[in-house]
C-alpha positions in Angstrom: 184.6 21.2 149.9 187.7 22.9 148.9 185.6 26.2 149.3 184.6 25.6 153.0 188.0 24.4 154.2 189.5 28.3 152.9 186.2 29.7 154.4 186.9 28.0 157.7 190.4 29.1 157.4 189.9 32.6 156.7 187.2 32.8 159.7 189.8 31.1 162.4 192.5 33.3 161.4 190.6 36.7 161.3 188.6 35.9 164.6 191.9 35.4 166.8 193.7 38.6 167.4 195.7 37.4 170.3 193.9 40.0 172.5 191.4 38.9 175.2 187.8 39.7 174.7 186.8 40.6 178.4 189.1 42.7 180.7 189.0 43.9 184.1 188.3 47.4 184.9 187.9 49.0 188.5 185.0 50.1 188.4 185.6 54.3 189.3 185.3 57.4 187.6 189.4 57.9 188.4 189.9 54.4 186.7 192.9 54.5 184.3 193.4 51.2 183.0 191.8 47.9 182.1 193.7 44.4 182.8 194.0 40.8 181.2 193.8 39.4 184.5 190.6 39.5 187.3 193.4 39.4 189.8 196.3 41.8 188.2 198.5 43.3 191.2 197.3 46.6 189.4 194.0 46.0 190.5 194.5 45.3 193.7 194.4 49.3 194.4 190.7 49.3 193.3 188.5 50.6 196.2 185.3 49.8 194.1 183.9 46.8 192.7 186.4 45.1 189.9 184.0 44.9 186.8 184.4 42.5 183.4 183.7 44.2 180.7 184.5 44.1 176.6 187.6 45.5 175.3 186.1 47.6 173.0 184.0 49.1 176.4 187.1 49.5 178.3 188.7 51.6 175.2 185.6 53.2 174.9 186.1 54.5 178.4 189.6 55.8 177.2 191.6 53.4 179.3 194.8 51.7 178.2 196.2 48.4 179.2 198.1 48.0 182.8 201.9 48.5 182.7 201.8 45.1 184.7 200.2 42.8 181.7 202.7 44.0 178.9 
């Protein structure tokens, strides 16, 4: 018993990382930056279609979060 509560612990803690799984990316070649938020004022410049992706695809891209969502 003792075991599992740690276990379950251990797995809360390292699972939350404070950082969203899915952002919001415009979805261009000239795109820059992914957001937090589906309706981020820095999206609202996006002439294409506003995409959610992972983060890890969005840093894959090479984009870096939006000065807007620090």
């Amino acid at each position: 018993m003792k075991k599992a509560v740690l276990l379950l612990v251990f797995v809360t803690l390292t699972s939350f990382n404070g950082i969203a799984d899915n952002v919001y990316i415009c979805n261009s070649k000239g795109a820059k930056k992914y957001h937090l938020k589906e309706f981020c004022r820095g999206l609202s410049a996006c002439k294409h279609e506003v995409i959610k992706v992972t983060l890890k695809e969005a840093k894959e891209r090479g984009l870096d979060l939006c000065g807007w969502e620090d």
